[in-house]
C-alpha positions as CSV (number, residue, x, y, z in Angstrom):
1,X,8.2,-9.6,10.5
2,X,5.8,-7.7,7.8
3,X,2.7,-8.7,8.0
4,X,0.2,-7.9,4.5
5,X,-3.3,-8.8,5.1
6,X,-6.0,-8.2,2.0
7,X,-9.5,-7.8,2.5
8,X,-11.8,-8.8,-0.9
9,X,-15.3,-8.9,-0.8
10,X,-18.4,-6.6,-1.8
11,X,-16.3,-4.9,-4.4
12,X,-14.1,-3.3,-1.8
13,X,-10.2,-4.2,-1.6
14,X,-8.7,-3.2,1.7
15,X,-4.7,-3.7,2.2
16,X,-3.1,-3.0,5.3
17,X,0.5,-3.7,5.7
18,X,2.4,-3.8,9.1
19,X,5.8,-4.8,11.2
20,X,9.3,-4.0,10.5
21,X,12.1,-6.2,9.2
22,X,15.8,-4.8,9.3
23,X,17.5,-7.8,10.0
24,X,16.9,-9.9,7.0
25,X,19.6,-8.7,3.9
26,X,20.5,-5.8,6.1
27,X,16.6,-4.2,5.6
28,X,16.2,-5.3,2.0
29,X,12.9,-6.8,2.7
30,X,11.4,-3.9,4.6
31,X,12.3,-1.7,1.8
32,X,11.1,-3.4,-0.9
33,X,7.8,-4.2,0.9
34,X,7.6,-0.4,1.6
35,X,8.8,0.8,-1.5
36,X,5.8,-1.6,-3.5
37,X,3.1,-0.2,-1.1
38,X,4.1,3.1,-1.0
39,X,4.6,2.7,-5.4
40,X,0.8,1.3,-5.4
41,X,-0.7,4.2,-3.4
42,X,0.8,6.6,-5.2
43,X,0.0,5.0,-8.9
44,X,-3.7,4.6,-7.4
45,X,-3.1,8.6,-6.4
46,X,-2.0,9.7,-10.2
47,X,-5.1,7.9,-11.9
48,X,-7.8,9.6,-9.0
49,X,-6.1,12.7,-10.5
50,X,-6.8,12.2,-13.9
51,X,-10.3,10.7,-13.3
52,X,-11.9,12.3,-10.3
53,X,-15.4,11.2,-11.3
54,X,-14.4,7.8,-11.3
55,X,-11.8,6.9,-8.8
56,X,-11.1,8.4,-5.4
57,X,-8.0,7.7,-3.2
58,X,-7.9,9.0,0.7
59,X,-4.5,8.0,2.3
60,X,-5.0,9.1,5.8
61,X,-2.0,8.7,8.8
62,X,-2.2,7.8,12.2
């Protein structure tokens, strides 16, 4: 099962997204879960590029 649990308050957003699903539609679920996050980050990424004095985006890995 994927798990997506959002965090709102005190103008912070915090999304963490965890788990693995293969079996459902041979994987379809995983990947589109992955596929949105990793889409988001990357979006997020491209803006902090263009506005570095407004926006700042860390993606760090375990």
């Amino acid at each position: 099962m994927i798990r997506v649990r959002a965090l709102l308050g005190d103008g912070r957003t915090s999304i963490e997204v965890t788990g693995h699903e293969e079996h459902a539609e041979g994987g379809r679920v995983c990947a589109a879960a992955s596929a949105i996050t990793q889409t988001a980050l990357l979006g997020l990424q491209m803006i902090a590029e263009q506005y570095p004095d407004s926006l700042s985006v860390e993606i760090t890995q375990e």
